[in-house]
N, C-alpha and C positions, 0 to 999 in steps of 0.2 A: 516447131516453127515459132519464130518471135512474130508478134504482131507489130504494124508499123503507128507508134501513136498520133504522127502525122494525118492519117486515117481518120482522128478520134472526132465525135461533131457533137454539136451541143443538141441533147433530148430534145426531142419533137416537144414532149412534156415532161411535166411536175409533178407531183403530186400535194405543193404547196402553191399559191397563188403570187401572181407578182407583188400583190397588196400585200399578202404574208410576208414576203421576203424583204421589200421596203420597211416594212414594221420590223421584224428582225434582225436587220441593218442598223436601224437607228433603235433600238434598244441596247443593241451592243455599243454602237458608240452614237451618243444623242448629237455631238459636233458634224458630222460623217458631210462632206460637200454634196452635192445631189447630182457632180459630177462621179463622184467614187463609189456611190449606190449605183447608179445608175449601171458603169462598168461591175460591177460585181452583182448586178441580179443579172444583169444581162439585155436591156431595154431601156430606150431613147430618155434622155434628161426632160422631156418633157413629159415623157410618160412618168418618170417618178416623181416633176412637178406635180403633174396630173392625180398620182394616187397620195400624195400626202395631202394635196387640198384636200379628198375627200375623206382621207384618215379625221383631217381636223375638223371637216364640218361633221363629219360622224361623233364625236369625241373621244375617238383613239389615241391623239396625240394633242399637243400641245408645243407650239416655239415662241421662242422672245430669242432676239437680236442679242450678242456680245461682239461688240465691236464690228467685223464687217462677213460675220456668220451667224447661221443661226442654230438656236442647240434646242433642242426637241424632247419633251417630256411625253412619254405613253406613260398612259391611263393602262395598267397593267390588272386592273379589278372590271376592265367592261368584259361582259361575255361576250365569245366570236359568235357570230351573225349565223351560220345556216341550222335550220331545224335539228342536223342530225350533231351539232358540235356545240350547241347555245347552251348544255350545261356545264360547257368549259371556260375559263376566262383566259383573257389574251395571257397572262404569267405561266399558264400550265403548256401554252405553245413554247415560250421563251423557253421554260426551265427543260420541256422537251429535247429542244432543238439544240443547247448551248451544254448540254452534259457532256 
């Protein structure tokens, strides 16, 4: 029997976090609109307002303005945040993720 992909729904969950996926968004491309993250993690423009302000007050990221975008520097040397992953640094998620 074929399955119908019409069918198919987007996971209840992740096993990566929306913050994750914002940060790996804009590692892959530092230009990315925060319209085009937004559609491709899956959650509202102001929710990935919402987590890059805190990426930056954290210092995970870094932007400056080119012309009428902004292009986004991580800090790919901070260690990730939870007890069980903080002897990792955000690079070993990227180089994870992106093989």
């Amino acid at each position: 029997m074929v399955e119908d992909d019409s069918k198919i729904t987007a996971p209840s969950w992740t096993f990566l976090t929306n913050h994750a996926h914002v940060l790996l968004c804009l590692a892959k491309n530092p230009s990315e609109r925060i319209r085009d993250i937004a559609v491709e993690v899956g959650i509202t423009e102001r929710a990935v307002q919402r987590i890059i302000g805190e990426l930056e007050a954290d210092g995970y990221l870094k932007h400056h303005r080119d012309g009428r975008r902004n292009v986004y520097q991580v800090f790919s040397h901070k260690p990730l945040r939870h007890a069980i992953e903080k002897h990792r640094e955000v690079h070993d998620l990227i180089r994870l993720i992106n093989k």
